[in-house]
TIKE-72846 format. One record per atom (N, C-alpha, C): residue in one letter; x, y negated, z; atom name. Coordinates in steps of 0.05 Angstrom, whole numbers, plus 32768, in hexadecimal, padded with zeros to 4 digits. Each point is the difference from the previous one (the first is absolute). Example, Ala and Ser with C-alpha at 12.3 -4.5 7.8 and 13.67 -1.06 7.14 Angstrom:
NODE  type     x     y     z  atom
NODE     A  8108  8072  809C     N
NODE     A  7FEE  7FE8  8000    CA
NODE     A  8012  7FE8  8000     C
NODE     S  7FF9  7FEB  7FF2     N
NODE     S  8010  7FE8  8001    CA
NODE     S  7FF1  7FEA  800E     C
END
This chain:
NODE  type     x     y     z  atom
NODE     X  8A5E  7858  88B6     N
NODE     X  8009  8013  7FEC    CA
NODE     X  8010  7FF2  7FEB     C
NODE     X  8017  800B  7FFC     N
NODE     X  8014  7FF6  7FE5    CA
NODE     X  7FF0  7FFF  7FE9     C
NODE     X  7FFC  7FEC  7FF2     N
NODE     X  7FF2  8010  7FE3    CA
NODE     X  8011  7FEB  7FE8     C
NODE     X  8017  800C  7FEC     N
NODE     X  800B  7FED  7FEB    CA
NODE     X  7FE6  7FF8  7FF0     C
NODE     X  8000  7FF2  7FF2     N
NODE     X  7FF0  7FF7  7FF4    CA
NODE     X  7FF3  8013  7FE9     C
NODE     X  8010  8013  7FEF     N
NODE     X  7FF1  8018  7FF5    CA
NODE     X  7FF3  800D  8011     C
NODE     X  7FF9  8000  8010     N
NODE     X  7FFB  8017  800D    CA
NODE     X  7FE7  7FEF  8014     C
NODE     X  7FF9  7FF1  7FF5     N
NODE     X  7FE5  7FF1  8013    CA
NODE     X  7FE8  8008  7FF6     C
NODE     X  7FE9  8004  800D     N
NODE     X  7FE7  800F  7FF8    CA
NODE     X  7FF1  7FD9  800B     C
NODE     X  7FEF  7FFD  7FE4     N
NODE     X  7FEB  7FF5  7FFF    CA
NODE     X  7FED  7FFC  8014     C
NODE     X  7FF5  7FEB  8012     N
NODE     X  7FED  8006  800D    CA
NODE     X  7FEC  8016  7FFE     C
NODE     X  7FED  7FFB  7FDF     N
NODE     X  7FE6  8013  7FFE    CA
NODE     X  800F  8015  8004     C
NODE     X  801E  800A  7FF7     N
NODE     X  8006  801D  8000    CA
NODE     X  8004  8005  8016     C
NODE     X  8003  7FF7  800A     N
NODE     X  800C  8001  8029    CA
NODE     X  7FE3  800D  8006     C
NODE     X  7FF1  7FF2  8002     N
NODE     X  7FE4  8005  8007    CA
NODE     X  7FF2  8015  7FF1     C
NODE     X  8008  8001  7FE6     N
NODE     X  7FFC  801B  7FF4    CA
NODE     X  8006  8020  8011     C
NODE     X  801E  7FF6  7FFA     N
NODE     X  800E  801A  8014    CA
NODE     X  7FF9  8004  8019     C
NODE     X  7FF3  7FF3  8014     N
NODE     X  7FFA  8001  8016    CA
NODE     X  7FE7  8012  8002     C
NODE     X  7FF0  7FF3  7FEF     N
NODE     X  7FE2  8008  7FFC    CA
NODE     X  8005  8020  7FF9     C
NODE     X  8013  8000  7FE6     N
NODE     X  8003  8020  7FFC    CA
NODE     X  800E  800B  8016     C
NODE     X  800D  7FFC  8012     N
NODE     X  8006  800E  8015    CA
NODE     X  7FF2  8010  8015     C
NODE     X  7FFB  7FE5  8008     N
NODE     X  7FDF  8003  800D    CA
NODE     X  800E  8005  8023     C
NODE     X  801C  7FFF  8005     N
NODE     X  8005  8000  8021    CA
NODE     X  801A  7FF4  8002     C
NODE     X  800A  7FF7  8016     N
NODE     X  801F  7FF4  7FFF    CA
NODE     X  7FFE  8007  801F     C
NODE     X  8018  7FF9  7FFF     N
NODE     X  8015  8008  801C    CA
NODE     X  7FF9  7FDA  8015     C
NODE     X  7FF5  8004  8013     N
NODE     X  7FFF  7FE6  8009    CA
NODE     X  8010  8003  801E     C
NODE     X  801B  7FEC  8003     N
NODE     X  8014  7FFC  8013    CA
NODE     X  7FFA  7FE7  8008     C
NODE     X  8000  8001  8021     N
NODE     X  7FFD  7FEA  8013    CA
NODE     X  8014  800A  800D     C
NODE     X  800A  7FE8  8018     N
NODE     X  8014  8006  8012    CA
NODE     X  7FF1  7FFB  8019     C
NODE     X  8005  800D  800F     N
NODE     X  7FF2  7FFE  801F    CA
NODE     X  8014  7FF0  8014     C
NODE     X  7FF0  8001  8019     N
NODE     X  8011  7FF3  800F    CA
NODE     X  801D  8013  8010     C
NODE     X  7FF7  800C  7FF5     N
NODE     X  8027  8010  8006    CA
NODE     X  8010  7FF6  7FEA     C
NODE     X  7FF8  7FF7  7FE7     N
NODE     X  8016  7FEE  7FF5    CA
NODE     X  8003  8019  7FDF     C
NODE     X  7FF8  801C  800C     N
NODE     X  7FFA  801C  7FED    CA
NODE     X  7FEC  7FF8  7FE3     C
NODE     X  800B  8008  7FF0     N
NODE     X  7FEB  7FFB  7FE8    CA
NODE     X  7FEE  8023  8000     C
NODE     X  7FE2  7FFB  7FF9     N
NODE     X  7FEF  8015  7FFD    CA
NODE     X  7FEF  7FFF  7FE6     C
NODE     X  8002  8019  7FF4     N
NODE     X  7FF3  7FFD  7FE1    CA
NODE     X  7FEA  8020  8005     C
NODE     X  7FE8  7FF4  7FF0     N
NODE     X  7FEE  8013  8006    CA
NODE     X  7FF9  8000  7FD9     C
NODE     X  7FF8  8018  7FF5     N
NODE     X  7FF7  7FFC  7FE4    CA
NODE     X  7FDA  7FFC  8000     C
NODE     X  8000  7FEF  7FF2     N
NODE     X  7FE4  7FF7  8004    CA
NODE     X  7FF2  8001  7FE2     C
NODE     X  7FE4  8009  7FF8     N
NODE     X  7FF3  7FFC  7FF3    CA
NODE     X  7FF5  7FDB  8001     C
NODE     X  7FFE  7FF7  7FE5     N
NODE     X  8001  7FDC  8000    CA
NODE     X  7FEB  7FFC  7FEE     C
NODE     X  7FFF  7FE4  8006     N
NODE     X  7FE4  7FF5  7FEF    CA
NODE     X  8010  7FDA  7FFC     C
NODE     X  8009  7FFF  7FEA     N
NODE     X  8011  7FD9  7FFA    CA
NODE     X  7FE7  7FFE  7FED     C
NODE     X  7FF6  7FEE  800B     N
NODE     X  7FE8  7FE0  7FF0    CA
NODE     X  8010  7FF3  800B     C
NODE     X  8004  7FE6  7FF3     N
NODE     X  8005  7FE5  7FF8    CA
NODE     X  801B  7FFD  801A     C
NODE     X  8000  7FF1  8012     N
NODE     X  8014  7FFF  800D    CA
NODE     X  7FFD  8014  801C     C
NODE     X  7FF2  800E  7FFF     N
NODE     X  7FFA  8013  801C    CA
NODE     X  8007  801D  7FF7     C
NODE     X  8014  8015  8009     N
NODE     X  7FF5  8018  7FFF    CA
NODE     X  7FF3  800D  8020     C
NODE     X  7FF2  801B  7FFA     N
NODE     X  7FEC  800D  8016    CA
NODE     X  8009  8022  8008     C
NODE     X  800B  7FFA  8011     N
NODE     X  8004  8026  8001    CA
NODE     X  7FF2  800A  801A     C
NODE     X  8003  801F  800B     N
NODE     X  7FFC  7FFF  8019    CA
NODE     X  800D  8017  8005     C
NODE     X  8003  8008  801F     N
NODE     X  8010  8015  8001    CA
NODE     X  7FF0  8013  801C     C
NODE     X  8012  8015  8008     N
NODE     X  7FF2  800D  801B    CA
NODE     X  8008  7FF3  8010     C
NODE     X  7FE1  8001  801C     N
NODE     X  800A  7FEB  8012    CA
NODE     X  8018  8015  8013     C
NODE     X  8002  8012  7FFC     N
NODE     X  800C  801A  800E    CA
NODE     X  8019  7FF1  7FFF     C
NODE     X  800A  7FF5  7FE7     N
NODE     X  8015  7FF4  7FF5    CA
NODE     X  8005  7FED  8013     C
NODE     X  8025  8006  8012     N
NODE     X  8002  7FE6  8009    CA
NODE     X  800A  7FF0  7FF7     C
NODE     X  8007  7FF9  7FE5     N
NODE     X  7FFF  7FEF  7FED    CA
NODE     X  7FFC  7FE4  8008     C
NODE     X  7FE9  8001  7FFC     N
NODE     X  7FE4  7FE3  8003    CA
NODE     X  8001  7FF7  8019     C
NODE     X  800C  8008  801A     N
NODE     X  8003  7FF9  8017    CA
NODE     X  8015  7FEF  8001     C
NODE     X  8015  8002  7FEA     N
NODE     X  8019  7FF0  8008    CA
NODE     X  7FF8  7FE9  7FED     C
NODE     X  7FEC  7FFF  7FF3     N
NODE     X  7FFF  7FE2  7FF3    CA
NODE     X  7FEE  7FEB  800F     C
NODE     X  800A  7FE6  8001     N
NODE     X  7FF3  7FEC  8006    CA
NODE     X  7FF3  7FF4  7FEB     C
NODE     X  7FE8  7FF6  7FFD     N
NODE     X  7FF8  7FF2  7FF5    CA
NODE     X  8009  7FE8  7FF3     C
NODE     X  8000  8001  7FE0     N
NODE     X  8014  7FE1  7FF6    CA
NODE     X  8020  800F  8000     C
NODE     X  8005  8017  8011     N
NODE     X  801B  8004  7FEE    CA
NODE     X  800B  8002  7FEC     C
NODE     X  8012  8006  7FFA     N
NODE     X  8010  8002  7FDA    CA
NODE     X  8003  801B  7FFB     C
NODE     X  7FFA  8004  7FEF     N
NODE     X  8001  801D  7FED    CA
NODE     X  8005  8004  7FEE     C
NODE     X  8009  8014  7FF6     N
NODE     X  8013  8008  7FEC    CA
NODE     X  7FEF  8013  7FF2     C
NODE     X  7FF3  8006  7FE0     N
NODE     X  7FF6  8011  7FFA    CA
NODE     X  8003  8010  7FDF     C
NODE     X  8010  801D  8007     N
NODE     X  8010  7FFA  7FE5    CA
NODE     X  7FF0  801F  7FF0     C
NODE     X  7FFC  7FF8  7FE8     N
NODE     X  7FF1  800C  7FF5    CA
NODE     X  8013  800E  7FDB     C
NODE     X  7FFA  801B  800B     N
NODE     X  801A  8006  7FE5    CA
NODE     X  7FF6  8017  7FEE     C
NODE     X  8012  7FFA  7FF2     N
NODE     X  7FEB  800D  7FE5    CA
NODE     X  801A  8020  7FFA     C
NODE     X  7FEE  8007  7FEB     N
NODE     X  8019  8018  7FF3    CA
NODE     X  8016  7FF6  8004     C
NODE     X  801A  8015  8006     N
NODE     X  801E  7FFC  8002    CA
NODE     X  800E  801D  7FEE     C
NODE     X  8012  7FFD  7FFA     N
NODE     X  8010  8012  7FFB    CA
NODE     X  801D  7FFD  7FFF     C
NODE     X  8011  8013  8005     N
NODE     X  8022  8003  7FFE    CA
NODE     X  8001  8001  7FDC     C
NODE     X  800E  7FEE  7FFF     N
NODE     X  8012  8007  7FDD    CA
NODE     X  801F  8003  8008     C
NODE     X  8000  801A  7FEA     N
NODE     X  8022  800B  7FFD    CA
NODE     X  8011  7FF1  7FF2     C
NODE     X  8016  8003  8001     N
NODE     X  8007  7FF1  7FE5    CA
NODE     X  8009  8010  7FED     C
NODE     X  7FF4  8017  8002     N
NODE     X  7FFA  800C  7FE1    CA
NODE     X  7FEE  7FF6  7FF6     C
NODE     X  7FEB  7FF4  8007     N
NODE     X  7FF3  7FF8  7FEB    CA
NODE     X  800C  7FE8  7FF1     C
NODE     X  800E  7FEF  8008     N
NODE     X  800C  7FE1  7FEC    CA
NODE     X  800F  8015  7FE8     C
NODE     X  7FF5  7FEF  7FEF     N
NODE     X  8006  8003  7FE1    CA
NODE     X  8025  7FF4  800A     C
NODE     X  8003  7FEB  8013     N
NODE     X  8022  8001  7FFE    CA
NODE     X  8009  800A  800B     C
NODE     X  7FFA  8019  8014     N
NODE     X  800F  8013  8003    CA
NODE     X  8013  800A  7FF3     C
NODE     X  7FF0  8008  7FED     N
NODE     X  800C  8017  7FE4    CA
NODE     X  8019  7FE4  7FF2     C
NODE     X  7FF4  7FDF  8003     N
NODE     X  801E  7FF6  7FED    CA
NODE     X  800D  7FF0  8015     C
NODE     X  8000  7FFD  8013     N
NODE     X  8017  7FFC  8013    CA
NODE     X  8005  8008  8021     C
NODE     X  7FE2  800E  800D     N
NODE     X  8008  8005  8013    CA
NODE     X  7FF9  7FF6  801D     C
NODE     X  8004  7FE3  7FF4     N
NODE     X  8000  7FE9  8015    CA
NODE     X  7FDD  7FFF  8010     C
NODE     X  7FFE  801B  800A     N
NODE     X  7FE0  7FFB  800D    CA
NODE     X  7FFC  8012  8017     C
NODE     X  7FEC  7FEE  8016     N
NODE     X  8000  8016  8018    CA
NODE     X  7FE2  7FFF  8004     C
NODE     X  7FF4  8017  8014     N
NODE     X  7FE8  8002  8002    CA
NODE     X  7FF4  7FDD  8011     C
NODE     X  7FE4  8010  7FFB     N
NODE     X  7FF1  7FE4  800C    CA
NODE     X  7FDF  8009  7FFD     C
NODE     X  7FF8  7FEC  800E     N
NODE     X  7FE0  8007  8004    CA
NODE     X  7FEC  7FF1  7FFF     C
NODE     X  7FF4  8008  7FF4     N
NODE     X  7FE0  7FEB  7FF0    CA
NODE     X  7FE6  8006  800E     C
NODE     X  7FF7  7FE4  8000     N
NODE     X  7FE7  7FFA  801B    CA
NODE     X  7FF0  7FE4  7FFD     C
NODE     X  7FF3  8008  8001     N
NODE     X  7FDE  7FE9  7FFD    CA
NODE     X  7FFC  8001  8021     C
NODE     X  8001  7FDA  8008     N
NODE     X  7FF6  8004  801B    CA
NODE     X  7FF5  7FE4  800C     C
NODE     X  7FF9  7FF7  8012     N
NODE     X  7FEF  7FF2  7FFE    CA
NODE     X  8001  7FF0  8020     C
NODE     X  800C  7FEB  800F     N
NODE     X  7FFE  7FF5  800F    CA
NODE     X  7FF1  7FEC  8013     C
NODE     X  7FEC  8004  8012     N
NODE     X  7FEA  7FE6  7FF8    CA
NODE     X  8009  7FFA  802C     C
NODE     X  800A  7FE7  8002     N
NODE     X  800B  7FF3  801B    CA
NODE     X  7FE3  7FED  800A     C
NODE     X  7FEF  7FFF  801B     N
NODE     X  7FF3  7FF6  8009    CA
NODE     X  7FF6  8008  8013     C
NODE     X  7FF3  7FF4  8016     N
NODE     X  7FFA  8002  8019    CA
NODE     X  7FE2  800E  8004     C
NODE     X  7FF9  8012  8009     N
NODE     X  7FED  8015  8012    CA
NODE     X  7FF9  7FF7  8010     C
NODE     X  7FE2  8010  8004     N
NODE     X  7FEB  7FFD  8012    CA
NODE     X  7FF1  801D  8007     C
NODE     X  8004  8007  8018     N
NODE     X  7FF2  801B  8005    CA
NODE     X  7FE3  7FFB  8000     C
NODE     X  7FE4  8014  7FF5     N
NODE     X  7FEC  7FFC  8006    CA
NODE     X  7FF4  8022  800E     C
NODE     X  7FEE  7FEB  8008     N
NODE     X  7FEF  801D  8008    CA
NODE     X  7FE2  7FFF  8002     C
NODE     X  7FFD  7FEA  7FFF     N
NODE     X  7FDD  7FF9  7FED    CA
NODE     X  7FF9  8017  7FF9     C
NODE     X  7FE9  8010  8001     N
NODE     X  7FF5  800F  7FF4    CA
NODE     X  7FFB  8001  7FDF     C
NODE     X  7FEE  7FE0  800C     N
NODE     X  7FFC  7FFD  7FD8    CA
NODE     X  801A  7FFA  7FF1     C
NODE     X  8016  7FF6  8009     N
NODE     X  8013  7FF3  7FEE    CA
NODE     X  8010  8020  7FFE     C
NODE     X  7FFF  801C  800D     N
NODE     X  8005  8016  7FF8    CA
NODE     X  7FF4  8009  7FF3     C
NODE     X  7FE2  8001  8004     N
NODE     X  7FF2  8012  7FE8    CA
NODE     X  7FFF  7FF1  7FE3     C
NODE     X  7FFD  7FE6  7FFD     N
NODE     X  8008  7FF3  7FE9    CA
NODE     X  801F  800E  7FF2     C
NODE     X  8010  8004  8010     N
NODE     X  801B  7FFB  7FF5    CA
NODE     X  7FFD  802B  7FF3     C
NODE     X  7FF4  8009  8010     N
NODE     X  8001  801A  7FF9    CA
NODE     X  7FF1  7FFF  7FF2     C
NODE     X  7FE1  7FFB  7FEE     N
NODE     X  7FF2  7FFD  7FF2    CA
NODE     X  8012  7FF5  7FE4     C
NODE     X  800A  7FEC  8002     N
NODE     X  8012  7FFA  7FEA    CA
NODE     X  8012  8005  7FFA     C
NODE     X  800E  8010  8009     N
NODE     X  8019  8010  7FFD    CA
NODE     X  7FF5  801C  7FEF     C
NODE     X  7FF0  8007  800C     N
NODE     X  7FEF  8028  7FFB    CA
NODE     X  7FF4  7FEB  7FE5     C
NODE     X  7FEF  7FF1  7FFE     N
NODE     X  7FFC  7FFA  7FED    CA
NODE     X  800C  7FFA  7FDE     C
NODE     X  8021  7FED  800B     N
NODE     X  8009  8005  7FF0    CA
NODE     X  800F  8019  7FED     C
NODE     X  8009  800F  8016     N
NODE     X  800C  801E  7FF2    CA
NODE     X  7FEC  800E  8002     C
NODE     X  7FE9  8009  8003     N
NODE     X  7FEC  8008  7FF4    CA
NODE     X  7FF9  7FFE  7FDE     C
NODE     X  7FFE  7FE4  7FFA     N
NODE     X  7FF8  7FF4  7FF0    CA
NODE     X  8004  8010  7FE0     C
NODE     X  8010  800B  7FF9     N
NODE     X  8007  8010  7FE4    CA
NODE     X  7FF1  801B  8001     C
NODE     X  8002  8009  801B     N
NODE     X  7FF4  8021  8000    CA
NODE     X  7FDC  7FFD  7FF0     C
NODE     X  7FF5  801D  7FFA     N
NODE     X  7FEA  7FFA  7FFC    CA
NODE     X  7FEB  8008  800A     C
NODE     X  8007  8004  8012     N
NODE     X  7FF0  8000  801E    CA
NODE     X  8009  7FF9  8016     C
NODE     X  8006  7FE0  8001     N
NODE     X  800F  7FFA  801A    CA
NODE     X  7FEE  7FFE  8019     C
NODE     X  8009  8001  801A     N
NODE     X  7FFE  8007  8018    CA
NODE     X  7FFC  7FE5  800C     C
NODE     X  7FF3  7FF9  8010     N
NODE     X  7FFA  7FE9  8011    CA
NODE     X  7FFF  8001  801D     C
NODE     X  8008  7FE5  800D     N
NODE     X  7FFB  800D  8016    CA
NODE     X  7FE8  7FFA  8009     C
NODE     X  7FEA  8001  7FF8     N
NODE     X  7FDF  8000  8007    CA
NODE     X  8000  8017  7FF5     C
NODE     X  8014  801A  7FF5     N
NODE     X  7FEE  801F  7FFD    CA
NODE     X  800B  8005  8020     C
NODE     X  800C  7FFA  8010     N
NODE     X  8005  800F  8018    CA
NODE     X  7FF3  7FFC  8019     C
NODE     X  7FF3  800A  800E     N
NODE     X  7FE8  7FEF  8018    CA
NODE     X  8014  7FEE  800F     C
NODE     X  7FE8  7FEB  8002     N
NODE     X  8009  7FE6  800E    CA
NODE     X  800D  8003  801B     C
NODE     X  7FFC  8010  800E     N
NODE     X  8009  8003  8015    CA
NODE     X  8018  800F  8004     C
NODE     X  8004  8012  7FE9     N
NODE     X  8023  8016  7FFE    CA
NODE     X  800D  7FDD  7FF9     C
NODE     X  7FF8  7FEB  7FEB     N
NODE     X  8014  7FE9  7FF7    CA
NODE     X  7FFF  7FEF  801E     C
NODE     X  7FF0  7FFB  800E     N
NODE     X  8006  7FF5  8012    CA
NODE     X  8018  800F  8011     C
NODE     X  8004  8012  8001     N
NODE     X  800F  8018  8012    CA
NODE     X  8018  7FF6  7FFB     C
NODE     X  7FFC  8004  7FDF     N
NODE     X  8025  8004  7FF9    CA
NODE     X  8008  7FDC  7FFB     C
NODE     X  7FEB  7FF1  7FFE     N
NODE     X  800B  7FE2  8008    CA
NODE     X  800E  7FFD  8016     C
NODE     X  7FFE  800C  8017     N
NODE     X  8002  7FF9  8016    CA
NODE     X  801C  800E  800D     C
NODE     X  800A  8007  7FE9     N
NODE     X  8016  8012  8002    CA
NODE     X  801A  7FEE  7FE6     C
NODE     X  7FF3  7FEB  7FFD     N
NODE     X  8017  7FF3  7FF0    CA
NODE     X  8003  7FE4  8003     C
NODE     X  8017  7FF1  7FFB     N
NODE     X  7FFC  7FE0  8003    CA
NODE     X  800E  7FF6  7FE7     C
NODE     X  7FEE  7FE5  7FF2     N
NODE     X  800E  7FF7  7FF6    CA
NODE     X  8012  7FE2  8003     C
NODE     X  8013  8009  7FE2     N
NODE     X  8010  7FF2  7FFD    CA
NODE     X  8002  7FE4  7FED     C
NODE     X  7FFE  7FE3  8007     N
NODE     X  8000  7FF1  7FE8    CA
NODE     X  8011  7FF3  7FF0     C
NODE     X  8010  7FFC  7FF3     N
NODE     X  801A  7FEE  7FF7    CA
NODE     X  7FF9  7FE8  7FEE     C
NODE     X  8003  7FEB  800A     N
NODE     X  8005  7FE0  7FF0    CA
NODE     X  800F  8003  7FEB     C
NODE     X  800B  8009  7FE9     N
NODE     X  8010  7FFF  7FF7    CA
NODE     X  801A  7FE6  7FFA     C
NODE     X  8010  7FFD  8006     N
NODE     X  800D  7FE2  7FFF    CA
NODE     X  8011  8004  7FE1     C
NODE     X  800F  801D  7FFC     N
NODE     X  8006  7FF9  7FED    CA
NODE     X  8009  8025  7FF3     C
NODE     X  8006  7FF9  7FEC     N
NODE     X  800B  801D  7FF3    CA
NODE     X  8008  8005  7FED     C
NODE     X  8013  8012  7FFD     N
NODE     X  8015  8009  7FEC    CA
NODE     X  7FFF  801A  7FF3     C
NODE     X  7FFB  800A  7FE6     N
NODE     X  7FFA  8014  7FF2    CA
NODE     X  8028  8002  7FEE     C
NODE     X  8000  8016  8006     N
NODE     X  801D  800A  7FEF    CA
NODE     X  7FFE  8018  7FEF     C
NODE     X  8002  8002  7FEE     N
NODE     X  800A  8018  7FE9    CA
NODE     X  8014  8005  7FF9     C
NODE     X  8015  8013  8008     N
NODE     X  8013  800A  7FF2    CA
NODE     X  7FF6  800F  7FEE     C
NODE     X  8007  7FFA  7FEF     N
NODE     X  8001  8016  7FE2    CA
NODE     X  800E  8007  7FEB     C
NODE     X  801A  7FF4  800A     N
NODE     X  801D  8001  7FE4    CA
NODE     X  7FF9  7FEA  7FF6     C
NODE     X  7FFD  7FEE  8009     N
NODE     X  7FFD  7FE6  7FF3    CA
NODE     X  801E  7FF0  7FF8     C
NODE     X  800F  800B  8010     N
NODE     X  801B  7FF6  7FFC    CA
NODE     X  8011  8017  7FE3     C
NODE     X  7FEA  8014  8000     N
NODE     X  8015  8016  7FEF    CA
NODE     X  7FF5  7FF7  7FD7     C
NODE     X  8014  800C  7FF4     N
NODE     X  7FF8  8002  7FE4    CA
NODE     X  7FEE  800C  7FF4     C
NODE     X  7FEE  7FFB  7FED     N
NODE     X  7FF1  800F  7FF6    CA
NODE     X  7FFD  801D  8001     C
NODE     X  8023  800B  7FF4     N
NODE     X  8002  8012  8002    CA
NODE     X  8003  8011  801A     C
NODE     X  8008  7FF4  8016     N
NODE     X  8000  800D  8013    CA
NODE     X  7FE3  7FFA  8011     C
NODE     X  7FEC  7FF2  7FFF     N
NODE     X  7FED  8002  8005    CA
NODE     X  7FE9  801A  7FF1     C
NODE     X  8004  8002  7FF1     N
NODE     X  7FF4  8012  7FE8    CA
NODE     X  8008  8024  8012     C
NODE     X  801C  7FF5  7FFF     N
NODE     X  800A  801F  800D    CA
NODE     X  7FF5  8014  801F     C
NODE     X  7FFC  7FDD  8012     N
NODE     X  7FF3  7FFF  801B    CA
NODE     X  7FE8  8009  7FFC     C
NODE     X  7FF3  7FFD  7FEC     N
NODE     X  7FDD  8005  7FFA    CA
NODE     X  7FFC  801C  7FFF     C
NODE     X  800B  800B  7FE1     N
NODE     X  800F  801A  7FFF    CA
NODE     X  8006  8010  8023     C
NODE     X  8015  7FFD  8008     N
NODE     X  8009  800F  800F    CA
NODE     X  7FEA  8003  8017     C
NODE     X  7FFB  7FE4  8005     N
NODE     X  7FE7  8007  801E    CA
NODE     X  7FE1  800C  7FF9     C
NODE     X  7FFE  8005  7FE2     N
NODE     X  7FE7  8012  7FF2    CA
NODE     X  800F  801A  8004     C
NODE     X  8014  800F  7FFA     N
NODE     X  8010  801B  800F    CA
NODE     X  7FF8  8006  8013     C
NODE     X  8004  7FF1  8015     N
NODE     X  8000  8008  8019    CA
NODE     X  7FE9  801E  8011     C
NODE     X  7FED  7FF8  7FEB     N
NODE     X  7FEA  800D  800A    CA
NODE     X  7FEF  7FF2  8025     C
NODE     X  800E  7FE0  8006     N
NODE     X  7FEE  7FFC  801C    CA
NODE     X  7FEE  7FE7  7FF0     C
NODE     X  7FE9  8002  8014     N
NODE     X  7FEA  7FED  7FF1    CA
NODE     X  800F  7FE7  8006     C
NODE     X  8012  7FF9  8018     N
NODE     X  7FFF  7FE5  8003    CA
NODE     X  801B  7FF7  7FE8     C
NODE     X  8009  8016  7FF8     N
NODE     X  800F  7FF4  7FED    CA
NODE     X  7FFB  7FF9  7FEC     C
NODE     X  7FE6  800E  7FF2     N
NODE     X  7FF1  7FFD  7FEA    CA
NODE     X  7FF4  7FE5  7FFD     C
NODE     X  7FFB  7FEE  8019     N
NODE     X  7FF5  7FF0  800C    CA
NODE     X  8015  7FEA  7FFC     C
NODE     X  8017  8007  8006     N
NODE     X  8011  7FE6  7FFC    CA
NODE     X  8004  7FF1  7FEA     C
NODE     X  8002  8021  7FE0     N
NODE     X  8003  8007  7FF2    CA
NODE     X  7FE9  7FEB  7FEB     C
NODE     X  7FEB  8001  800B     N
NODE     X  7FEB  7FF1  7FFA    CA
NODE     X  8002  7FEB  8000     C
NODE     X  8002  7FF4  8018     N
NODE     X  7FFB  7FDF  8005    CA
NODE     X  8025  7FF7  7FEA     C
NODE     X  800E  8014  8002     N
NODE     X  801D  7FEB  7FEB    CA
NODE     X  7FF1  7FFD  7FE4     C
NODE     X  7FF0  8010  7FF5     N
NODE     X  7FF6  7FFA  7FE3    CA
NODE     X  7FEE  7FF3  8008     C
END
């Protein structure tokens, strides 16, 4: 991923944004040479992330073990006009463009299908987005035997992480004033993810 140097996201924030995401798009190439992307719910501690998917999915069949993967994880986006630049109105000189939080993490996979290394990975996942509600859900409220069922209907996924790149566009290249204007205009809009963009520039 291109990223100029305004526009680089911090490790902790990388890992921030990911965590608030909570799924990314994970692309392998198979042996037809074809790239395949499935969207996955994720779990990144330290240099490992944990996902899993349906085994229905033929997905997980075209990966070998130890291959390379690609897993890109993205935050709010929105289109800006160039009505909103404050230099519209004094010279003109502006064209649209589009703002986006996103998140790249490159490293090599491992399919599992361990029982325990699934119910762990589902246990901590339900656990974590659970966690704010105030009555969160576990998976020990559902009989042991419906969780064995639906284990057995998914495989997971592991990634080494080797390395990764966090980007923010946010008018970092534009003026005060035309940053100010972008804030403004994408609070109009009336869509949440613009409100969203709208956010992370202040």
């Amino acid at each position: 991923m291109y990223v100029p140097r305004p526009n680089e996201i911090p490790p902790d924030d990388a890992r921030a944004l990911v965590a608030e995401v909570g799924a990314g798009e994970l692309i392998t190439v198979g042996t037809d040479g074809f790239p395949t992307a499935t969207r996955l719910p994720l779990l990144w501690e330290g240099d490992r992330v944990r996902l899993h998917m349906a085994i229905a999915n033929p997905h997980w069949r075209t990966i070998a073990d130890d291959s390379p993967a690609l897993l890109v994880v993205t935050g709010a986006e929105a289109y800006l006009s160039p009505s909103f630049y404050a230099s519209k109105r004094e010279h003109g000189r502006v064209v649209p463009t589009w703002n986006y939080s996103a998140v790249q993490l490159r490293g090599r996979i491992t399919v599992h299908q361990d029982a325990g290394w699934l119910g762990e990975q589902v246990a901590d996942l339900t656990d974590l987005n659970e966690s704010e509600r105030d009555e969160p859900w576990a998976v020990s409220d559902a009989p042991a035997e419906f969780i064995a069922q639906q284990l057995r209907a998914i495989v997971g996924i592991e990634m080494v992480v080797a390395s990764f790149t966090g980007k923010a566009k946010l008018s970092q290249n534009r003026s005060d004033a035309d940053r100010a204007g972008v804030v403004e205009g994408l609070l109009t809009t009336g869509r949440s993810r613009d409100a969203e963009v709208a956010h992370r520039m202040r």
